[in-house]
mmCIF file of the N, C-alpha and C atoms, coordinates in Angstrom:
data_MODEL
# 
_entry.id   MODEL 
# 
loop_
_atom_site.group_PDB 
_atom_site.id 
_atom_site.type_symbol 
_atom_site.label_atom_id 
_atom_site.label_alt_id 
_atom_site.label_comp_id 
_atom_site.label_asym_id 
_atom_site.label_entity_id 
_atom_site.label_seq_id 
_atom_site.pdbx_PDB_ins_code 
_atom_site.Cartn_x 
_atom_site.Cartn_y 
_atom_site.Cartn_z 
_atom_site.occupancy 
_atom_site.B_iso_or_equiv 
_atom_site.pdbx_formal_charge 
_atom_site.auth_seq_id 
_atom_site.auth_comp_id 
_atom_site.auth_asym_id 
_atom_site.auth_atom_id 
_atom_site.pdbx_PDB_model_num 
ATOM 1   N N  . UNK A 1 1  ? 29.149 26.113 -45.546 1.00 0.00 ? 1  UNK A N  1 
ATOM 2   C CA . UNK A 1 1  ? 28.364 24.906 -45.697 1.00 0.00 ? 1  UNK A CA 1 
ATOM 3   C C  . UNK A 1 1  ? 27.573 25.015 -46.981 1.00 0.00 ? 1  UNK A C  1 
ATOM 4   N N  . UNK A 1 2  ? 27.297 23.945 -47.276 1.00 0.00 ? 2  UNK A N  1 
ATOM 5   C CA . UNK A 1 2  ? 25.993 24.306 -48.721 1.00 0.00 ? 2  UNK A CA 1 
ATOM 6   C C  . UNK A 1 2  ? 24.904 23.641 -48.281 1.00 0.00 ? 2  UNK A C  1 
ATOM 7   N N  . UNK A 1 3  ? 23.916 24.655 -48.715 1.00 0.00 ? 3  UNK A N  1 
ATOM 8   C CA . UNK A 1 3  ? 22.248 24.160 -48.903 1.00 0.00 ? 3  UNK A CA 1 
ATOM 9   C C  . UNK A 1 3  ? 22.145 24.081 -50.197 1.00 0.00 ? 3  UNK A C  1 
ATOM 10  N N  . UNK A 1 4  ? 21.168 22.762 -50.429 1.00 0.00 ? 4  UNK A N  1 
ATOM 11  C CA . UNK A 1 4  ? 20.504 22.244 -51.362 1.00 0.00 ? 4  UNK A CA 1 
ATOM 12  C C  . UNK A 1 4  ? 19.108 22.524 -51.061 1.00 0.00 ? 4  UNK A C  1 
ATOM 13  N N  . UNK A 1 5  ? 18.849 23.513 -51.762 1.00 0.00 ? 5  UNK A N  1 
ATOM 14  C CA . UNK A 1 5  ? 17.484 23.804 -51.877 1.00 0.00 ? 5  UNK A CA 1 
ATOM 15  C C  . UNK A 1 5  ? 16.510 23.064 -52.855 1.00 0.00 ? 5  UNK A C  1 
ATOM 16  N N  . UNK A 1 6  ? 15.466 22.738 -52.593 1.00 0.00 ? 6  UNK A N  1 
ATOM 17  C CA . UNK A 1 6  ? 14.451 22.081 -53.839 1.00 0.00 ? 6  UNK A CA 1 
ATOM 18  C C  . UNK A 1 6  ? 12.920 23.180 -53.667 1.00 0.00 ? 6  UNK A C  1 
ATOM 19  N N  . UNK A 1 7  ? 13.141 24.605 -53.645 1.00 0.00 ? 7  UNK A N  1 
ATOM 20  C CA . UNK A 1 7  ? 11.570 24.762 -53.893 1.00 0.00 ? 7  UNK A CA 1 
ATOM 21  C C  . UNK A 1 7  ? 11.355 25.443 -54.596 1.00 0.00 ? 7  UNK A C  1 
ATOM 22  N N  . UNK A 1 8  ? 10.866 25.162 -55.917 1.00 0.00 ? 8  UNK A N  1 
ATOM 23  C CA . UNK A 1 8  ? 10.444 23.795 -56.109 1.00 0.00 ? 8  UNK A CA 1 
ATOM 24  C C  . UNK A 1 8  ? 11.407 23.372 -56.873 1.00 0.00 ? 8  UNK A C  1 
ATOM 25  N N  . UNK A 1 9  ? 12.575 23.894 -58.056 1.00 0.00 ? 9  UNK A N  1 
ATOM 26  C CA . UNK A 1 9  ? 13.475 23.426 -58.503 1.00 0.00 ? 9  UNK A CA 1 
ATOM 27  C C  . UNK A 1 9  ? 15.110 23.691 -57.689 1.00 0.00 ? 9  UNK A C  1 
ATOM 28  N N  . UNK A 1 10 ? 15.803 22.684 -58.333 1.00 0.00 ? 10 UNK A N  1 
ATOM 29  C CA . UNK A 1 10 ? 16.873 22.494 -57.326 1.00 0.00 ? 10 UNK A CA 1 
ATOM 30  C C  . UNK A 1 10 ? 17.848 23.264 -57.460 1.00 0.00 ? 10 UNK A C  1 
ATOM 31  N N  . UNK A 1 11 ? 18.533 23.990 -56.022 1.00 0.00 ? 11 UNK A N  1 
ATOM 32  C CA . UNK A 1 11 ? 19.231 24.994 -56.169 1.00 0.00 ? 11 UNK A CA 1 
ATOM 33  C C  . UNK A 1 11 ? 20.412 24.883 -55.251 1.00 0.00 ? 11 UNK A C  1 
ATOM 34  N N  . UNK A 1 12 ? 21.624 25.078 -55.130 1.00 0.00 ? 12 UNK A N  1 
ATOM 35  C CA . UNK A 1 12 ? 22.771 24.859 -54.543 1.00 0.00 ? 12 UNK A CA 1 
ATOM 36  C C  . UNK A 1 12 ? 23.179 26.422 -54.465 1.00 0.00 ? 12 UNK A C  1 
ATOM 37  N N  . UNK A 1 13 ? 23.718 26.298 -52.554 1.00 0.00 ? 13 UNK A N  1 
ATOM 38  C CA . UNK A 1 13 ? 23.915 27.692 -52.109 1.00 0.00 ? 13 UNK A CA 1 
ATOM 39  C C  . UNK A 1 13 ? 24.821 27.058 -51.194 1.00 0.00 ? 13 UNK A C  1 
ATOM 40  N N  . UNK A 1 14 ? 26.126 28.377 -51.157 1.00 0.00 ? 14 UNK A N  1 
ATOM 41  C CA . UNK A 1 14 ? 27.038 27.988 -50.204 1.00 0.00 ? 14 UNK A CA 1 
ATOM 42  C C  . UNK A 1 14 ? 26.784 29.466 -48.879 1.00 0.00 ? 14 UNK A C  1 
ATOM 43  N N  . UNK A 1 15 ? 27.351 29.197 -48.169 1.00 0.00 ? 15 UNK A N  1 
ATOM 44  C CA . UNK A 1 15 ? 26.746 29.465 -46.664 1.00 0.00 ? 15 UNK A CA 1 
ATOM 45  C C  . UNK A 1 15 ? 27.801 29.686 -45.660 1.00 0.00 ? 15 UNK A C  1 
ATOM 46  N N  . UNK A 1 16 ? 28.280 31.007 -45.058 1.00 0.00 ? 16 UNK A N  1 
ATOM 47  C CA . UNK A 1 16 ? 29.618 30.860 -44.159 1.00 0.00 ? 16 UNK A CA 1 
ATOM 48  C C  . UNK A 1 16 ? 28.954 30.665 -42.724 1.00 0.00 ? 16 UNK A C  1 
ATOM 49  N N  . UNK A 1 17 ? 29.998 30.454 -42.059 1.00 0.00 ? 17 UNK A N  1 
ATOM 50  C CA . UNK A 1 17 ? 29.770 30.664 -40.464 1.00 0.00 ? 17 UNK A CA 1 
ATOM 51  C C  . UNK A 1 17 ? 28.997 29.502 -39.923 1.00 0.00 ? 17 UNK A C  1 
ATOM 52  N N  . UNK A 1 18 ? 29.288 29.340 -38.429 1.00 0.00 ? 18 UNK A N  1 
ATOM 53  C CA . UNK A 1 18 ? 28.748 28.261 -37.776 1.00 0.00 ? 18 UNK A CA 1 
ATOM 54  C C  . UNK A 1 18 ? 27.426 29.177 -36.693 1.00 0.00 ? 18 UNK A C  1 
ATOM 55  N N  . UNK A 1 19 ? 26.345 28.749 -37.214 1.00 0.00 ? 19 UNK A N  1 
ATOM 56  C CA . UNK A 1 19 ? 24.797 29.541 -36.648 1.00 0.00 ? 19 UNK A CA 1 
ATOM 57  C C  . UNK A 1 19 ? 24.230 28.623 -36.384 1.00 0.00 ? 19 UNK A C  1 
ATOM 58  N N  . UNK A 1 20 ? 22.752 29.615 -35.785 1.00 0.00 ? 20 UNK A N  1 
ATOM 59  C CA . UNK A 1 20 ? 21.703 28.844 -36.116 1.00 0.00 ? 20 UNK A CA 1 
ATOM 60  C C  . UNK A 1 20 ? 20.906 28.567 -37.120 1.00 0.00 ? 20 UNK A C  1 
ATOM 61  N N  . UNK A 1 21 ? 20.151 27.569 -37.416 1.00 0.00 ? 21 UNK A N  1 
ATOM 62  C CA . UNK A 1 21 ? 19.400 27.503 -38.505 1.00 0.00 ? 21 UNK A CA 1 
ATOM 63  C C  . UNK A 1 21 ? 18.757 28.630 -38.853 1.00 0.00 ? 21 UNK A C  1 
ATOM 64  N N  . UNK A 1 22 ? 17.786 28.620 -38.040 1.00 0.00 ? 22 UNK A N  1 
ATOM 65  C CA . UNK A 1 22 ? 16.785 30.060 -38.818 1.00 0.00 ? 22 UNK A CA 1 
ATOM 66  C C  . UNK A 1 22 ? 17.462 31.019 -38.679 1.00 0.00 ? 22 UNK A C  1 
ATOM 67  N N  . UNK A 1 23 ? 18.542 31.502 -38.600 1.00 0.00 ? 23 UNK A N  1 
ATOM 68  C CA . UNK A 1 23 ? 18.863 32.943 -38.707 1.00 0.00 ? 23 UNK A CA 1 
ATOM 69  C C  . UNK A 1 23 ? 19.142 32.390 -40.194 1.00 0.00 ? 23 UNK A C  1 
ATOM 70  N N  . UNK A 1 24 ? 20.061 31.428 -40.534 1.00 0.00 ? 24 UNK A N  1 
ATOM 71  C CA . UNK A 1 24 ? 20.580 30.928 -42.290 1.00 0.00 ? 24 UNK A CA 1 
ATOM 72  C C  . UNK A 1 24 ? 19.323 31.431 -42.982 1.00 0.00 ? 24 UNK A C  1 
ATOM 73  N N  . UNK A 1 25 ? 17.958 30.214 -42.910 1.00 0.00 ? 25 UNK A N  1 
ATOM 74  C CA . UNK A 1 25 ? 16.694 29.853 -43.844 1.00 0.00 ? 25 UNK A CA 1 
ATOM 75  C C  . UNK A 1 25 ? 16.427 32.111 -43.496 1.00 0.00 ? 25 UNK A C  1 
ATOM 76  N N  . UNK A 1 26 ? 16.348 32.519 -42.598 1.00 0.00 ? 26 UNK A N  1 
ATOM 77  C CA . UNK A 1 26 ? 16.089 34.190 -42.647 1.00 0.00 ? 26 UNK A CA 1 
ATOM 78  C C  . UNK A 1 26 ? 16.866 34.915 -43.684 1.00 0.00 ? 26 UNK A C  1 
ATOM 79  N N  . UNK A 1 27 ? 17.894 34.736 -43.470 1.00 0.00 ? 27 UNK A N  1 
ATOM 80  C CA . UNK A 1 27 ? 19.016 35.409 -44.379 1.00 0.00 ? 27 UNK A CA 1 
ATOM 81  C C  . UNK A 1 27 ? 18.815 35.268 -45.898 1.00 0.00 ? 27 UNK A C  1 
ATOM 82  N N  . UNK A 1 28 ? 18.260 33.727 -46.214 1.00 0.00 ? 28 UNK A N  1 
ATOM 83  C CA . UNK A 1 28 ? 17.860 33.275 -47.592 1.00 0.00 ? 28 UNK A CA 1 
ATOM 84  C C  . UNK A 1 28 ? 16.635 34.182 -48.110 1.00 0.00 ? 28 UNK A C  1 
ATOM 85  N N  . UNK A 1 29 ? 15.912 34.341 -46.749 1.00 0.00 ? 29 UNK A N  1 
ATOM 86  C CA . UNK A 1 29 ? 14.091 34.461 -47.287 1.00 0.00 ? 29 UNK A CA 1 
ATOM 87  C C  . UNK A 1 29 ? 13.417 33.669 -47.503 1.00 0.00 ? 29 UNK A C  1 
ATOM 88  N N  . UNK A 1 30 ? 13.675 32.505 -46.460 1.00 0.00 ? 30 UNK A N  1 
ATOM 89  C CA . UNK A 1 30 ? 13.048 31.267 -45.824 1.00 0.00 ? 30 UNK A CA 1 
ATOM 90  C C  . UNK A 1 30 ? 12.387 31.605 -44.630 1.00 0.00 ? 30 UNK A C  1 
ATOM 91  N N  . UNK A 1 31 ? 10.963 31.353 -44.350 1.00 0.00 ? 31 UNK A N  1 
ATOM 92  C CA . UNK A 1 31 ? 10.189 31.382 -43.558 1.00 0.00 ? 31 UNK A CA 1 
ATOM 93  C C  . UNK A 1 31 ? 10.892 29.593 -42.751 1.00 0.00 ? 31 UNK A C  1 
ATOM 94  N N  . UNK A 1 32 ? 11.504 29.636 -41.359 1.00 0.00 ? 32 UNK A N  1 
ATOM 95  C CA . UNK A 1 32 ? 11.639 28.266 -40.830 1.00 0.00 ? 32 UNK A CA 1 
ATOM 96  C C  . UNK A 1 32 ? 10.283 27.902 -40.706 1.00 0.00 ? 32 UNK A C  1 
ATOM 97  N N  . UNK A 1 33 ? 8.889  28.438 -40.691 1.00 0.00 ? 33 UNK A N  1 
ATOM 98  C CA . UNK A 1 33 ? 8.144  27.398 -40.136 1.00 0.00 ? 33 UNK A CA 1 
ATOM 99  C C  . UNK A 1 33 ? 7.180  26.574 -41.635 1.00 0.00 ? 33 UNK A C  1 
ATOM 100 N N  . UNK A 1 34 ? 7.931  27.248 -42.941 1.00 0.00 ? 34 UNK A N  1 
ATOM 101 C CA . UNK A 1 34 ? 7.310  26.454 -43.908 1.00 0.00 ? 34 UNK A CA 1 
ATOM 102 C C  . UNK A 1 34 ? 8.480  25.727 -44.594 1.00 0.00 ? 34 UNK A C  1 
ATOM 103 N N  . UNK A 1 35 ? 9.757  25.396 -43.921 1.00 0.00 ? 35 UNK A N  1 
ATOM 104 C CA . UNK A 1 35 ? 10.313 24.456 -44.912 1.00 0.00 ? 35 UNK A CA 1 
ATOM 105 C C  . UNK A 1 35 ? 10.765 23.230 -43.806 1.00 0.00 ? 35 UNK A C  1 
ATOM 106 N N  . UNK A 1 36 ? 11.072 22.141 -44.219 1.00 0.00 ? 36 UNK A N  1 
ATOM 107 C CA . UNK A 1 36 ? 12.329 21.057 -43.683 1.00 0.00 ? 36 UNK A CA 1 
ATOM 108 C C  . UNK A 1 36 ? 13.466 21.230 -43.941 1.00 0.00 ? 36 UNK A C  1 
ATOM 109 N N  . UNK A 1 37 ? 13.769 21.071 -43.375 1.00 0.00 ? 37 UNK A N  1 
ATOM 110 C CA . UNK A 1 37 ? 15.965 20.866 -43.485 1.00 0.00 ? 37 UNK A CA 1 
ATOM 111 C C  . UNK A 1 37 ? 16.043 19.614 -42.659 1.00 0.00 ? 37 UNK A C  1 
ATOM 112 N N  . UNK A 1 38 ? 17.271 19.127 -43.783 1.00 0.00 ? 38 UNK A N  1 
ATOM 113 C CA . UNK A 1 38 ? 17.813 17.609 -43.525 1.00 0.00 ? 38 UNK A CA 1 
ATOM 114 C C  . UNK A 1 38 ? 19.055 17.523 -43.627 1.00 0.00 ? 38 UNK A C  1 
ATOM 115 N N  . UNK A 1 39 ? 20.042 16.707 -42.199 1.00 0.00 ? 39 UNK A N  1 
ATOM 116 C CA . UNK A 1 39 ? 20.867 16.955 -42.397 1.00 0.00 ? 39 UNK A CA 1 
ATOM 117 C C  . UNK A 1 39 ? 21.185 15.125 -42.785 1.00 0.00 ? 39 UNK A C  1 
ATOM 118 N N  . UNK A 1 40 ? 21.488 14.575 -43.613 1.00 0.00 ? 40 UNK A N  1 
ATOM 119 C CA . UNK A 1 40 ? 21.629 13.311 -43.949 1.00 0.00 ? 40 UNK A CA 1 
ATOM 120 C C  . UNK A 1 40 ? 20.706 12.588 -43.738 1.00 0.00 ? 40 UNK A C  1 
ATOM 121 N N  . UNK A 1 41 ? 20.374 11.781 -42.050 1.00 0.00 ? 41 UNK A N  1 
ATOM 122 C CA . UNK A 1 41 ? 18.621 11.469 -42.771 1.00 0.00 ? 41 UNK A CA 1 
ATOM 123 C C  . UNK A 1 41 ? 18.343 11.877 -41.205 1.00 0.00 ? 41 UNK A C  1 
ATOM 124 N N  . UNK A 1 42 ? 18.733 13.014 -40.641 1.00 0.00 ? 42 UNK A N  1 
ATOM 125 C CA . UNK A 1 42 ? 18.196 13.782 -39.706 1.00 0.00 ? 42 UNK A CA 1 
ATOM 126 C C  . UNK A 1 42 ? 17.828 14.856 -40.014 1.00 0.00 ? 42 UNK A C  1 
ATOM 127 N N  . UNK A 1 43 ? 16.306 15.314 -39.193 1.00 0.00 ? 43 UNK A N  1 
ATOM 128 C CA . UNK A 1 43 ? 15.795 15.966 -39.290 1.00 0.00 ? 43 UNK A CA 1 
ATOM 129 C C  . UNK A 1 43 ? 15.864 17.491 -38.482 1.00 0.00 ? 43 UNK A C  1 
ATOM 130 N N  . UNK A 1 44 ? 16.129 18.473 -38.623 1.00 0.00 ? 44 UNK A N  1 
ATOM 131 C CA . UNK A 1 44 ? 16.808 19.421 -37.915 1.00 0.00 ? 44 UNK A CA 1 
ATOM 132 C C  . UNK A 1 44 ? 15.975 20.419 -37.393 1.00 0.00 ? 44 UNK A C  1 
ATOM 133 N N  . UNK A 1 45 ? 15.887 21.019 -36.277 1.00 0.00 ? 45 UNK A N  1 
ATOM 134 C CA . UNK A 1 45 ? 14.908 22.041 -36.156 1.00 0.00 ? 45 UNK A CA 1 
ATOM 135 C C  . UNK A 1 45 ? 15.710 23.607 -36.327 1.00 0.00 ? 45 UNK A C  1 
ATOM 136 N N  . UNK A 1 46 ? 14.770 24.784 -36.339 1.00 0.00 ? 46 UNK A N  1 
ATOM 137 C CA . UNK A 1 46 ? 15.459 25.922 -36.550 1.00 0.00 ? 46 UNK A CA 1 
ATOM 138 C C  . UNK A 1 46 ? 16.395 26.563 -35.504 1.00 0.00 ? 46 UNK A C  1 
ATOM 139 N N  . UNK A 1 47 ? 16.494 25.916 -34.506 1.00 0.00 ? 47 UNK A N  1 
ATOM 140 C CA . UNK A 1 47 ? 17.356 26.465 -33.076 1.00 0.00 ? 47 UNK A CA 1 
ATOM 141 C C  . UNK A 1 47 ? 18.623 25.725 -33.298 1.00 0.00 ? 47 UNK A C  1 
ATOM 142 N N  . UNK A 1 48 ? 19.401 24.463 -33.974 1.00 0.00 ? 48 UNK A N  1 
ATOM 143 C CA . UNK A 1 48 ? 19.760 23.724 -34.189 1.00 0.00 ? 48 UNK A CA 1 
ATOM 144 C C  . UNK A 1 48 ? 21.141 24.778 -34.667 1.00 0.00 ? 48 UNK A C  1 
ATOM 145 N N  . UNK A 1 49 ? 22.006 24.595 -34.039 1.00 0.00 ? 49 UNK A N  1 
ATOM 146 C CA . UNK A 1 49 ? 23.248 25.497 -35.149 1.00 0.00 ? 49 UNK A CA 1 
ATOM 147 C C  . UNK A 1 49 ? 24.394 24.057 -35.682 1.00 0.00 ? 49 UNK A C  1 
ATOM 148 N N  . UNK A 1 50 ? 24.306 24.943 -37.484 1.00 0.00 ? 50 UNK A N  1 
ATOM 149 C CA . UNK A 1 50 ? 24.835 24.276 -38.086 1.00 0.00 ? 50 UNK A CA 1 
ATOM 150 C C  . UNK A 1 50 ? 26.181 25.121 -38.408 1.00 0.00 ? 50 UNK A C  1 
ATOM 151 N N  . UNK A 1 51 ? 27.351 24.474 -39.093 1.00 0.00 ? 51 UNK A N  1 
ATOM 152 C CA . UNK A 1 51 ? 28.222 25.087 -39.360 1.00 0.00 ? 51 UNK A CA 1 
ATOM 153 C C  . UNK A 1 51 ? 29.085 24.805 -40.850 1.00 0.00 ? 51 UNK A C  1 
ATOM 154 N N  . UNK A 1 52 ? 30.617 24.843 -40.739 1.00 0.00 ? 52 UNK A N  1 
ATOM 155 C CA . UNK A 1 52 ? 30.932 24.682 -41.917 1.00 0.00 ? 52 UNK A CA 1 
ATOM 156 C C  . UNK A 1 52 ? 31.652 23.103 -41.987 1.00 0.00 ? 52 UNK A C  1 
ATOM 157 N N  . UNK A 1 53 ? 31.280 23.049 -43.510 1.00 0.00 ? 53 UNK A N  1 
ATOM 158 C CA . UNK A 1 53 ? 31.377 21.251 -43.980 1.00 0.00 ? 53 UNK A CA 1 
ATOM 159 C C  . UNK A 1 53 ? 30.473 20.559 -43.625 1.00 0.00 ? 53 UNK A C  1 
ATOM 160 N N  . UNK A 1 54 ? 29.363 20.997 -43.928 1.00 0.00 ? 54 UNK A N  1 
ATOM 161 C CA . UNK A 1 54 ? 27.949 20.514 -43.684 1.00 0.00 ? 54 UNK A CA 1 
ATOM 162 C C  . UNK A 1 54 ? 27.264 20.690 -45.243 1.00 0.00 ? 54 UNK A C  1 
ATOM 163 N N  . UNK A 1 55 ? 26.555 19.247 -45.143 1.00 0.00 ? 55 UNK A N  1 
ATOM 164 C CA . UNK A 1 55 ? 25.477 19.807 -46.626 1.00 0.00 ? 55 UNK A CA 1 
ATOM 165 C C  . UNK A 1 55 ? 24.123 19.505 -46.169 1.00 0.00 ? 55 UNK A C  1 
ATOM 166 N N  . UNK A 1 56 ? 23.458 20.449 -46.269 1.00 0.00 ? 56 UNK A N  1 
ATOM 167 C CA . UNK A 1 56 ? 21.944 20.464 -45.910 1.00 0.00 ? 56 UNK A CA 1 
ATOM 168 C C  . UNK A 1 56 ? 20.805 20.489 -46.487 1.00 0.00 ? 56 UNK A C  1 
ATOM 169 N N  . UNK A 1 57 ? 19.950 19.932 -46.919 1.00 0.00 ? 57 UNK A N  1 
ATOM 170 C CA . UNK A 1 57 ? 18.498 19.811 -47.871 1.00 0.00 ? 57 UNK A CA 1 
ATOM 171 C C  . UNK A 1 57 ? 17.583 20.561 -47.401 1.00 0.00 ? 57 UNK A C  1 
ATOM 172 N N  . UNK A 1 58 ? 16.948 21.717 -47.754 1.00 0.00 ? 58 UNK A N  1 
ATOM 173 C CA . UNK A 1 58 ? 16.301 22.330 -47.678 1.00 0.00 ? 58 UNK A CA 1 
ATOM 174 C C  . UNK A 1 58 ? 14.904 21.832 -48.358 1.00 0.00 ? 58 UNK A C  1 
ATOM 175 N N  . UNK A 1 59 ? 13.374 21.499 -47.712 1.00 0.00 ? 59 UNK A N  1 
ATOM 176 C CA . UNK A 1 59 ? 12.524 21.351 -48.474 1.00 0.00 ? 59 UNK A CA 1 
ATOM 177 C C  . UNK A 1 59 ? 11.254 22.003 -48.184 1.00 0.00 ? 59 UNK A C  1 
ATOM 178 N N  . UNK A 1 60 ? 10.450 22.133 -49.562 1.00 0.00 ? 60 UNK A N  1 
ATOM 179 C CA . UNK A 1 60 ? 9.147  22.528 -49.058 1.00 0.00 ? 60 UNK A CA 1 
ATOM 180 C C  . UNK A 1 60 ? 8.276  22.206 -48.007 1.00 0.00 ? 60 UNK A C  1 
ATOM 181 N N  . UNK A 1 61 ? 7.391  22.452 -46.866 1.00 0.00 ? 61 UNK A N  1 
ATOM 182 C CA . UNK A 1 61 ? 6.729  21.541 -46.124 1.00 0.00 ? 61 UNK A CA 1 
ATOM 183 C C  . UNK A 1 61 ? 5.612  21.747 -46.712 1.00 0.00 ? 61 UNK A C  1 
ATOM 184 N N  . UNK A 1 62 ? 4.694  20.383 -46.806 1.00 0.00 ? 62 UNK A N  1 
ATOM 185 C CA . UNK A 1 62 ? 3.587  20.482 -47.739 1.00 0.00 ? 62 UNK A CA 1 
ATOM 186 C C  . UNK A 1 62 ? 2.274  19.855 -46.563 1.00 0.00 ? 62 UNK A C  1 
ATOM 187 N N  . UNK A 1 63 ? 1.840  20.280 -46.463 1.00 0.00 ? 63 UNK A N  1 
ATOM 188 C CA . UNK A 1 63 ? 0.375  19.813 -45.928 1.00 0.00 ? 63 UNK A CA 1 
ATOM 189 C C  . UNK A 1 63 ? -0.655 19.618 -46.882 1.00 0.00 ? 63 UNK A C  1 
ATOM 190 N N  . UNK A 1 64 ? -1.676 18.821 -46.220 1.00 0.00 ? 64 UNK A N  1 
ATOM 191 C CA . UNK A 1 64 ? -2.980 19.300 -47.308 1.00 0.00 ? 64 UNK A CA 1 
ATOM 192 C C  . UNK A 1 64 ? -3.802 17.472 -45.973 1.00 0.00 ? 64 UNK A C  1 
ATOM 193 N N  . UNK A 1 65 ? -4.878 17.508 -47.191 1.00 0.00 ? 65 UNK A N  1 
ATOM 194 C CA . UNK A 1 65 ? -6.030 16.912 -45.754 1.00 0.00 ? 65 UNK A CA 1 
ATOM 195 C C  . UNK A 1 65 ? -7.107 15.852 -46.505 1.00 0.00 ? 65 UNK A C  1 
# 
């Protein structure tokens, strides 16, 4: 599958196997509880297994107040 990463500039990564999310965003050195992933205009959580022929957006999660 490929992730499209944006943090903060944009980065394209290809990805084997059909998992779960956060084991993927782990494997990268993605903390799941500080980014979004999008799978078209769904929003995905880290238990969620994705697989191959998938493209996925990876984004910063930003708070502030």
């Amino acid at each position: 599958m490929k992730l499209v990463l944006r943090l903060p500039e944009r980065k394209e990564v290809e990805v084997k196997g059909d998992r779960p999310l956060k084991e993927i965003l782990l494997e990268l050195g993605l903390n799941p509880e500080t980014v979004v992933v999008i799978r078209g205009e769904e929003l995905l959580t880290p238990d969620e297994r994705v697989g191959e022929g998938e493209t996925l957006e990876v984004l910063s999660a930003i708070s502030g107040g």
